[in-house]
KEROZA-956523 format. One line per field, with one value per residue: residue number from 0; residue in one letter; chain; x negated, y negated, z of N, C-alpha, C, CB in turn. Coordinates in steps of 0.001 Angstrom, whole numbers, plus 524288, in hexadecimal, padded with zeros to 5 digits. Each point is the difference from the previous one (the first is absolute). Glycine has a CB too. Example, Ala and Ser with C-alpha at 12.3 -4.5 7.8 and 13.67 -1.06 7.14 Angstrom:
// KEROZA-956523
n	(0_1)
res	(A_S)
chain	(A_A)
n.px	(7CC7A_7F9FA)
n.py	(8163A_7F751)
n.pz	(81E78_7F852)
ca.px	(8037A_7FCCC)
ca.py	(7FB5A_7FB5A)
ca.pz	(80000_8003C)
c.px	(7FC7C_80302)
c.py	(7FB50_7FBBE)
c.pz	(80000_802DA)
cb.px	(80764_7FB60)
cb.py	(80495_80274)
cb.pz	(804DE_7F79F)
// end
This chain:
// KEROZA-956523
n	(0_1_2_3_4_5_6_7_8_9_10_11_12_13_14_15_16_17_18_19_20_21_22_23_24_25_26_27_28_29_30_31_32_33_34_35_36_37_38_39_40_41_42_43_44_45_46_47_48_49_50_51_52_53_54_55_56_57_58_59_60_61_62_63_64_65_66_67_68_69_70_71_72_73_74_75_76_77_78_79_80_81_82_83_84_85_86_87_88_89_90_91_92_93_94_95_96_97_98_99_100_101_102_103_104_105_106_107_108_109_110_111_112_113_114_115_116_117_118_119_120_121_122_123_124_125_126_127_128_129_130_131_132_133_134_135_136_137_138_139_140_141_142_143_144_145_146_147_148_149_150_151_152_153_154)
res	(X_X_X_X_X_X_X_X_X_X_X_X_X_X_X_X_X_X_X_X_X_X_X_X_X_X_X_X_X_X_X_X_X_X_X_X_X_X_X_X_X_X_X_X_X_X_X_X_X_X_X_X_X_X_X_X_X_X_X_X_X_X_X_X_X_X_X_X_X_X_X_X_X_X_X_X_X_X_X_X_X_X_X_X_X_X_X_X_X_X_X_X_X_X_X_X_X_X_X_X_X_X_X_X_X_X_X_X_X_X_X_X_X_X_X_X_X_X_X_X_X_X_X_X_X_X_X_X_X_X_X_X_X_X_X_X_X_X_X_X_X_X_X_X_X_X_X_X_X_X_X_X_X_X_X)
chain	(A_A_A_A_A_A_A_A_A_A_A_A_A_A_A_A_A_A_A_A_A_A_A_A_A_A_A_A_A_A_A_A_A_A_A_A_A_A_A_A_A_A_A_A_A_A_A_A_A_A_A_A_A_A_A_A_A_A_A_A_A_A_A_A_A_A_A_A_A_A_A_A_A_A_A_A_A_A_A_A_A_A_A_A_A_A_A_A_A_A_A_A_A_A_A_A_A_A_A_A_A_A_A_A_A_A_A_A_A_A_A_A_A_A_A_A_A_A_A_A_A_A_A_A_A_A_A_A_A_A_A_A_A_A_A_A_A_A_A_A_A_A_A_A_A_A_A_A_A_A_A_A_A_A_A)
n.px	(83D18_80B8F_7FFB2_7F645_809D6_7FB00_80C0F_804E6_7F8B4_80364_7ED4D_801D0_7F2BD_8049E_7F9DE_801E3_80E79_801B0_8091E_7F79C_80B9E_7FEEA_80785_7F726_80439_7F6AA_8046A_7F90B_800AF_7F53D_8053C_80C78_7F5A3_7FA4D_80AB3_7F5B0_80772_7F8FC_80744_7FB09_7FE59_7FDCB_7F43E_809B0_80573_7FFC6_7FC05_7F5E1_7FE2F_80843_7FAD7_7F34A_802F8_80468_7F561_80D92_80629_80C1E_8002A_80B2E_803B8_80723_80BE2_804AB_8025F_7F0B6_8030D_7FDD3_7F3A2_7FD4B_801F1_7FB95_7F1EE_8002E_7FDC6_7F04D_810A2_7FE48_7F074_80B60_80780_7F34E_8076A_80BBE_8068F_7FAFA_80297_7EF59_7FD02_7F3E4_7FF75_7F5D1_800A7_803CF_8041F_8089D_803E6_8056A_80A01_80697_7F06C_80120_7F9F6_7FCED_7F526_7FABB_7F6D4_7F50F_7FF8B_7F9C7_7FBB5_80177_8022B_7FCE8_8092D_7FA6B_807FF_7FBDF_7FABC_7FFA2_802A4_7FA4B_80E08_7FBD9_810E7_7FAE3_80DC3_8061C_8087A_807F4_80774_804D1_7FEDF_803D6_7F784_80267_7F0B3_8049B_7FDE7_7F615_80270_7FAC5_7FCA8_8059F_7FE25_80325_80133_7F669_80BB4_7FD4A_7F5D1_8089B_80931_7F883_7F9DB)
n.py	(37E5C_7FCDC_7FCBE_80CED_8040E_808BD_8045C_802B7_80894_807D7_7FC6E_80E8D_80337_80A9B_800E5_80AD8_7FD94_7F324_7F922_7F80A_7F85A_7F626_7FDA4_7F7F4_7F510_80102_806EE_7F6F1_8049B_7FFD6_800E9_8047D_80730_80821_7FCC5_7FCAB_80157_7FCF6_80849_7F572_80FBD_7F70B_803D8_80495_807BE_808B7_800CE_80132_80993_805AB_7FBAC_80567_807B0_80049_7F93E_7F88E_7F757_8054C_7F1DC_80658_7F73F_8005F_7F957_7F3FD_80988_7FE2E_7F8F8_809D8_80053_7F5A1_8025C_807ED_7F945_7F825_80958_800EB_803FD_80774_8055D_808C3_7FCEA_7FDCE_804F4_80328_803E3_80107_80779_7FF74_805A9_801C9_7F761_806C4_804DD_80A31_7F07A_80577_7FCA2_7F8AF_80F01_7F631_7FB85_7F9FE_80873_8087E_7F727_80D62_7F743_808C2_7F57A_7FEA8_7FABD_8038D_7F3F1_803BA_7F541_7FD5B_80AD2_80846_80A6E_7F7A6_80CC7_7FA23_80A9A_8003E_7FD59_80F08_7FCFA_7F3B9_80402_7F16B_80963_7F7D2_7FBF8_7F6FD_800BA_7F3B8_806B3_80285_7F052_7FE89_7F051_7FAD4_80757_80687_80AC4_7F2FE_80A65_7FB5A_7FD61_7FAF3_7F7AD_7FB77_7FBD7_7F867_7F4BA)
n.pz	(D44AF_7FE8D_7FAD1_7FD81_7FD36_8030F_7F9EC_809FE_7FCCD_80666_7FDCD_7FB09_80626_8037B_80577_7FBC3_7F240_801E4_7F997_802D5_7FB88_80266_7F720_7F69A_7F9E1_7FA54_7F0FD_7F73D_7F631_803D1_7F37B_7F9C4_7FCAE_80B89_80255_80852_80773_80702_80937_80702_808CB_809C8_7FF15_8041E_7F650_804D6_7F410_8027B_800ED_7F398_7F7A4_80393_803A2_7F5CD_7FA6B_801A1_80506_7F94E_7FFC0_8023A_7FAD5_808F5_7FC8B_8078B_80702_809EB_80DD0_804B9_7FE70_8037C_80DDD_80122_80033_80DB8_809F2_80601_801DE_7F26E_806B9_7FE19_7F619_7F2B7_7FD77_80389_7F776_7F835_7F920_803BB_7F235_802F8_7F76D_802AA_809DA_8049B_7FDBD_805DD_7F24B_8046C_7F6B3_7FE4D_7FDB7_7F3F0_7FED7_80519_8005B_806F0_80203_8026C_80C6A_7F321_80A79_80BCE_7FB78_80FE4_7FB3B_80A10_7FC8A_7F12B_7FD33_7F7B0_8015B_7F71F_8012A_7F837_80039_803ED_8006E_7F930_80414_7F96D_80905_7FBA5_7F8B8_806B5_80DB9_80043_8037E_80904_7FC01_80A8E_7FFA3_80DBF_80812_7F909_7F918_7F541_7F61F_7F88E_80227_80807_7FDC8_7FF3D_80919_80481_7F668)
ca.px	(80047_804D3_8053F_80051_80384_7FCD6_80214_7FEA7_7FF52_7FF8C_7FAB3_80051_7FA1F_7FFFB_7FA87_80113_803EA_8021F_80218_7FEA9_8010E_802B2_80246_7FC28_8011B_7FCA0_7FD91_7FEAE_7FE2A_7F9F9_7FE2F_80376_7FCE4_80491_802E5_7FE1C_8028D_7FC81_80421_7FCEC_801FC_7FDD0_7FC9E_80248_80364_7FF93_8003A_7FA74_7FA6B_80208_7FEF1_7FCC2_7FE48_801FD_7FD35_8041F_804C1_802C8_802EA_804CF_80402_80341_802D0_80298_80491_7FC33_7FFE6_800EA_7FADC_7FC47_80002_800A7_7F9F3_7FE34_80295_7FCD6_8020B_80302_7FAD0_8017D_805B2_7FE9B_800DB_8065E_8042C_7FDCF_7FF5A_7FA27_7FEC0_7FAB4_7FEFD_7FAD2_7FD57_8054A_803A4_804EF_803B3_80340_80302_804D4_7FF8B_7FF52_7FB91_7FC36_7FC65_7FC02_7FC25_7F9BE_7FCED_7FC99_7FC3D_8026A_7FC9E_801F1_8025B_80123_80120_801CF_7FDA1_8029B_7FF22_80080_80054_8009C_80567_8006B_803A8_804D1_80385_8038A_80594_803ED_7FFA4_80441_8015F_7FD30_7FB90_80063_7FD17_80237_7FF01_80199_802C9_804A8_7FF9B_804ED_80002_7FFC4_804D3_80054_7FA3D_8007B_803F7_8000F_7FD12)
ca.py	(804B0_7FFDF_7FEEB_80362_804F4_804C3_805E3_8033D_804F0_8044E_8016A_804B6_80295_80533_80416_80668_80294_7FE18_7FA24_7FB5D_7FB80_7FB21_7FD05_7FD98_7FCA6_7FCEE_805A7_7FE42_80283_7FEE7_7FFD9_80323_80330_80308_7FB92_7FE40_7FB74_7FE91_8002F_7FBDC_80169_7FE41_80408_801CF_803E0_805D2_7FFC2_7FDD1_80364_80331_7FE0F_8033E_805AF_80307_7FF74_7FDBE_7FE6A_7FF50_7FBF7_7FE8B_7FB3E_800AB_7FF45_7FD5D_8037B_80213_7FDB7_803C2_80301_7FC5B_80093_805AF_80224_7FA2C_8001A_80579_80291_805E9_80177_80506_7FFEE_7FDD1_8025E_7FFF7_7FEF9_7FE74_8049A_7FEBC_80280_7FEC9_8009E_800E2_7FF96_802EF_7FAE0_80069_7FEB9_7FDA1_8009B_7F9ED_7FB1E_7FDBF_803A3_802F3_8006F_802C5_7FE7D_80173_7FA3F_7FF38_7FC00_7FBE6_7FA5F_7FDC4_7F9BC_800A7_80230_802AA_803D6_8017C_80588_7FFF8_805A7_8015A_802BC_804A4_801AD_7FD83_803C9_7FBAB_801C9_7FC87_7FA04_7FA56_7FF63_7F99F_8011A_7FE9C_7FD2F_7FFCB_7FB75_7FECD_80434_8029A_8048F_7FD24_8010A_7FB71_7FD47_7FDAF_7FB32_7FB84_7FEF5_7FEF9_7FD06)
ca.pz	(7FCDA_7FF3B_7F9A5_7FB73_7FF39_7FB9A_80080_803A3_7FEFE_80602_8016D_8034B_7FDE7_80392_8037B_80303_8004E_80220_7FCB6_803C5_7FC8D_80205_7FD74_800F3_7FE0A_7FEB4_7FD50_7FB14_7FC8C_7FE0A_7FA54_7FE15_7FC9D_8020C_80413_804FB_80397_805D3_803DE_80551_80318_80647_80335_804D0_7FEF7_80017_7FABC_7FEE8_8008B_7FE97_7FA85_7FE31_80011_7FA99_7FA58_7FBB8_802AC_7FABF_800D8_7FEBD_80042_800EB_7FAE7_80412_8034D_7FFAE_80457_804F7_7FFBF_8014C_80547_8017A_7FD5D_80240_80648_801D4_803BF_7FC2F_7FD28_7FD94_7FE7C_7F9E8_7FC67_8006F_7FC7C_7F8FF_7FE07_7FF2F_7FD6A_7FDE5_7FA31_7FF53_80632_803C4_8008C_800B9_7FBAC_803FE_7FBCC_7FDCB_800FA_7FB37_7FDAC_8045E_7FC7D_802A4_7FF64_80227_8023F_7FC88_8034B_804D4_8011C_80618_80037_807B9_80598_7FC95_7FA57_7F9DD_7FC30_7F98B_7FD15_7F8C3_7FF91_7FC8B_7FF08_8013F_7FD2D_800E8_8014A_7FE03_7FBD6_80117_805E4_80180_805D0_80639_80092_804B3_7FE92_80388_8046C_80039_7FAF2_7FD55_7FB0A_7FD99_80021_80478_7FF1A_7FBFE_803D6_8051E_7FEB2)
c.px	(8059D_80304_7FD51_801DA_7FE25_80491_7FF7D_80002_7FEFF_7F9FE_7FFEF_7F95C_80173_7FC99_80203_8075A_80226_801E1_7FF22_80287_80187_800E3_7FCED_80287_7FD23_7FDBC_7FFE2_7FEF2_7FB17_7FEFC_80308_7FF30_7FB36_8038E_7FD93_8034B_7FEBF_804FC_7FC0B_8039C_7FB98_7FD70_8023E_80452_7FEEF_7FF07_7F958_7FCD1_80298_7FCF2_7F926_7FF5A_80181_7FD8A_8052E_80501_8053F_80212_804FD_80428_8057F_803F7_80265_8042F_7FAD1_7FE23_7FE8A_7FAF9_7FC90_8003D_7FD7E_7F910_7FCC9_7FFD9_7FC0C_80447_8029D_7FA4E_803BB_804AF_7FD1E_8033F_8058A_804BE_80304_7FED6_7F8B6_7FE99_7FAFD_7FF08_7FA45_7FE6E_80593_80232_804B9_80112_802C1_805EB_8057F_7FC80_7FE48_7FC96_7FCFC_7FAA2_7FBE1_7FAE7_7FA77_7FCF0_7FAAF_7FBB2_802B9_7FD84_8033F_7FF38_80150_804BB_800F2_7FD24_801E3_7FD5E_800D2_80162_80169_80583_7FE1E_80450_802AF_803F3_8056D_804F0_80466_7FECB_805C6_80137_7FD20_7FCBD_80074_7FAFA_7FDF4_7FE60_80208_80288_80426_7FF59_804FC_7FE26_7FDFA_804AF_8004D_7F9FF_802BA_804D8_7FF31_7FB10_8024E)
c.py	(801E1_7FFD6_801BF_8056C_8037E_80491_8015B_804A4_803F9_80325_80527_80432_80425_80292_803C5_80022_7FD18_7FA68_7FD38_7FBB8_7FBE2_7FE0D_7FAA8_7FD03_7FCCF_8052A_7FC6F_801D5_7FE33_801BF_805CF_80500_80159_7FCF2_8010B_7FD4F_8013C_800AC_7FEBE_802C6_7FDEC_8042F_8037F_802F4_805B9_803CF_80037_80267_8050A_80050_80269_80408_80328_7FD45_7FE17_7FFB8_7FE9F_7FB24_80107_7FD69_7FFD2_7FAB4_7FD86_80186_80302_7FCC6_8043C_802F2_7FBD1_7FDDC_80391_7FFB9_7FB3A_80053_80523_80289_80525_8025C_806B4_8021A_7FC3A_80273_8041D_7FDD8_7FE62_803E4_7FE96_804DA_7FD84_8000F_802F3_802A3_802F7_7FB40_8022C_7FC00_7FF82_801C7_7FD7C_7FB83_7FE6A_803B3_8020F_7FFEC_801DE_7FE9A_80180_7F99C_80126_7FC49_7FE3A_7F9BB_7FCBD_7F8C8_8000A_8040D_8052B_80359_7FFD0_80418_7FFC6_8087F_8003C_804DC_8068D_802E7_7F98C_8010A_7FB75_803DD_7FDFA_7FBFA_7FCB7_80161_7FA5B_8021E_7FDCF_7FB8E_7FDC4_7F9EA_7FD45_801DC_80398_8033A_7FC94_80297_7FB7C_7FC0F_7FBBF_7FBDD_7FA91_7FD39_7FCD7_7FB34_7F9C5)
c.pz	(7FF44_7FD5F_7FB3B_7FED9_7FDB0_8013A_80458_7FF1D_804A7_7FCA7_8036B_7FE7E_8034D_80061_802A1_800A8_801ED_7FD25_8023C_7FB2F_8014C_7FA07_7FF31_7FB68_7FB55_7FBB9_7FB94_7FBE5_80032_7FAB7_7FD89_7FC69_80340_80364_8054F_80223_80500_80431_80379_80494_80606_80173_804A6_7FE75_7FEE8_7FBC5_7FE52_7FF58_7FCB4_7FABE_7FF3D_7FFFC_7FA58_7F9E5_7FD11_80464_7FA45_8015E_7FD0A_80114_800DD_7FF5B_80515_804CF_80343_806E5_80560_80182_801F8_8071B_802C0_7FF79_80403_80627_8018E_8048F_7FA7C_7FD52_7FDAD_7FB7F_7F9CA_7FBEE_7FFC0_7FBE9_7FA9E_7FD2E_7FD9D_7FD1A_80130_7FA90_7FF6C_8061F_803D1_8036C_80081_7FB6E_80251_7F8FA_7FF4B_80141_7FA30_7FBF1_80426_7FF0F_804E0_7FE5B_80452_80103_7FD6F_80325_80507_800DA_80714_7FEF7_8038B_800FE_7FB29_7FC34_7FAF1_7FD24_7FAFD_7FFBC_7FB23_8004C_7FDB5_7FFA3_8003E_7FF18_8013C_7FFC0_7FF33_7FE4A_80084_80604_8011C_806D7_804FD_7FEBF_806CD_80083_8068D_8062D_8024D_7FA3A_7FCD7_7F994_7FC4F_7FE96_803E7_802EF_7FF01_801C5_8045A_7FF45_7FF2B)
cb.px	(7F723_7FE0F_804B2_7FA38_80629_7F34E_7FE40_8022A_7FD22_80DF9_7FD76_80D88_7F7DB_8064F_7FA28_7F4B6_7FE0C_7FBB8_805D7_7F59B_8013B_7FB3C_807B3_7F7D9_803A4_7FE9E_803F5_7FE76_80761_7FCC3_7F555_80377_80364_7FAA6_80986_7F869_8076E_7F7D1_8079F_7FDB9_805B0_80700_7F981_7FD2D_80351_804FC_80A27_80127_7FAE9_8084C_807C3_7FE14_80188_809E2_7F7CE_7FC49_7F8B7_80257_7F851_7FD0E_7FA6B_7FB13_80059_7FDDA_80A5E_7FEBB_806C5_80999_801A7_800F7_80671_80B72_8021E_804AD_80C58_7F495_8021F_80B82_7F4F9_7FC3E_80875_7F6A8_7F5D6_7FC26_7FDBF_7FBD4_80CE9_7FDB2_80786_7FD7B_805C1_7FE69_7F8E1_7FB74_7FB5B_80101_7FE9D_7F74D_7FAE2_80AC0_7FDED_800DE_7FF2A_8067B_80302_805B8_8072C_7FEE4_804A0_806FD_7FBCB_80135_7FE7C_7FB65_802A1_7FDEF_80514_8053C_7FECD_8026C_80283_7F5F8_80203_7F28C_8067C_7F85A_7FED0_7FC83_7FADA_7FAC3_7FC38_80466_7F966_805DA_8005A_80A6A_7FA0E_80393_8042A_7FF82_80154_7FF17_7FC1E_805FE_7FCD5_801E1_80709_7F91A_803C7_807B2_7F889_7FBA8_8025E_803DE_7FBA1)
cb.py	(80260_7FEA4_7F66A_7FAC5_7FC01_7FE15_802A4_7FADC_7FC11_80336_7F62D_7FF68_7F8A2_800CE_7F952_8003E_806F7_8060A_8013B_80382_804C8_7FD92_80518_80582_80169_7F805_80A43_7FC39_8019E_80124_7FA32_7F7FE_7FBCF_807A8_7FFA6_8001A_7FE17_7F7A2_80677_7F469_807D1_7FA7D_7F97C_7F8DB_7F8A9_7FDB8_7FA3E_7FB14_7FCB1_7FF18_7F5B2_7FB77_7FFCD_80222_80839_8050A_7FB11_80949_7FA36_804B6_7FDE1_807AE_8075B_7FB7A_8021E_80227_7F90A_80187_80682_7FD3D_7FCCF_80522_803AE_7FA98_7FC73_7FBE2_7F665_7FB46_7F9E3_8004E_7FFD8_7FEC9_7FDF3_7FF1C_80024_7F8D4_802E0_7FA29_80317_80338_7F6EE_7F78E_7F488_80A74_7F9A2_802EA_80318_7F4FC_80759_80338_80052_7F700_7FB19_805D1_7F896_806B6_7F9D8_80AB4_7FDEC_80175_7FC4D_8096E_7FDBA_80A44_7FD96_7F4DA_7F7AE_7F9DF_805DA_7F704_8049B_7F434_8033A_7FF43_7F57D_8005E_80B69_7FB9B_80C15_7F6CA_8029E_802DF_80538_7FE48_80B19_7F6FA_8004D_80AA6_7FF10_80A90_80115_7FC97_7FB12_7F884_80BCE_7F4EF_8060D_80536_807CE_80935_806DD_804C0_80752_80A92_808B9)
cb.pz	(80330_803AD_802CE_7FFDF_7FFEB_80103_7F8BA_8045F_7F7ED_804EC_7FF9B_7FF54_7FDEA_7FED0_8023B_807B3_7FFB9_806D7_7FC51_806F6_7FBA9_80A7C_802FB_80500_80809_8097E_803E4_8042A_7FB67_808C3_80214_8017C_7F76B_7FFA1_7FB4B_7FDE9_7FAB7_7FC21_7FD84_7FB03_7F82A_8035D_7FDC6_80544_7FD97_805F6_7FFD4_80369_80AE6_805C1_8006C_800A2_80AD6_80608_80016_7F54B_80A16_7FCB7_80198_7FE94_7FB05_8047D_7F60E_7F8AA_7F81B_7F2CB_7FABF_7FD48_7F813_7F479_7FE8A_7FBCC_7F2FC_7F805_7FF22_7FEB5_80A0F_7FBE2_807F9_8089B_80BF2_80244_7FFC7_80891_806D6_801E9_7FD6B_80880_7FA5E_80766_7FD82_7F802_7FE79_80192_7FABE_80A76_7F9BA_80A21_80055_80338_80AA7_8050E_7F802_80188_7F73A_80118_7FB1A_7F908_80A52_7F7CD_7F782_80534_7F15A_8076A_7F96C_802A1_80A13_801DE_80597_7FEBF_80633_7FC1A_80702_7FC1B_7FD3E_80166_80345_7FFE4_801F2_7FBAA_804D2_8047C_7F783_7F573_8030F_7FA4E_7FA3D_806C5_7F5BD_803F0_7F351_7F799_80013_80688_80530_80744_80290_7FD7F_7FD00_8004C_7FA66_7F7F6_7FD79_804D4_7FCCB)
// end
């Protein structure tokens, strides 16, 4: 599983007021009329149960200078300090917005589909909000965070 490269996004939701999130990989569009998109979160993450409870979550793409976070969201010793030193908005839901990252897309869980160790949350987008353009995406490949630049370079 490894050498399939995917974007990296930060997976945010919240309860009783409270911000939760990680950093994830495994996210997709599912259909563009309406827009949908799915996100594969491990059962055992802390995220995980949140997600169902609250009913939504926002995905946000994040950009090649973006590494530092994607750690920070990936590491259960900085659980408390996530969301630190960034600037976060709400669009629809009360998800957290990850404001400079590529885009923000707030989305209501529409379905869950349990897959042994994993849940896939189909959500139906009801906000997106694209903050910057022409940025090249955090990718992640082979067990490390690199740019599509730095991929193709190394290919």
């Amino acid at each position: 599983m490894r050498r399939l490269a995917s974007g990296v996004s930060i997976i945010t939701t919240a309860e009783n007021g409270e911000r939760h999130g990680m950093a994830a990989t495994s996210v997709c569009s599912v259909s563009a009329d309406p827009p949908t998109l799915l996100v594969c979160v491990n059962r055992t993450a802390t995220t995980h149960a949140i997600i169902g409870r609250a009913g939504f979550f926002c995905v946000n793409l994040l950009a090649e200078t973006d590494d530092d976070l994607a750690r920070r969201f990936s590491s259960a010793t900085e659980r408390a300090t996530r969301f630190d030193g960034r600037e976060w908005t709400t669009l629809v839901t009360a998800a957290p917005a990850l404001i400079g990252s590529l885009a923000s897309f707030d989305c209501e869980v529409m379905q869950k589909i349990d897959v042994d160790s994993h849940t896939v949350f189909i959500g139906r987008v009801t906000a997106i909000e694209l903050w910057r353009e022409r940025i090249v995406p955090l990718v992640y490949l082979d067990g490390r965070f690199d740019t599509l630049r730095g991929a193709a370079e190394d290919a």
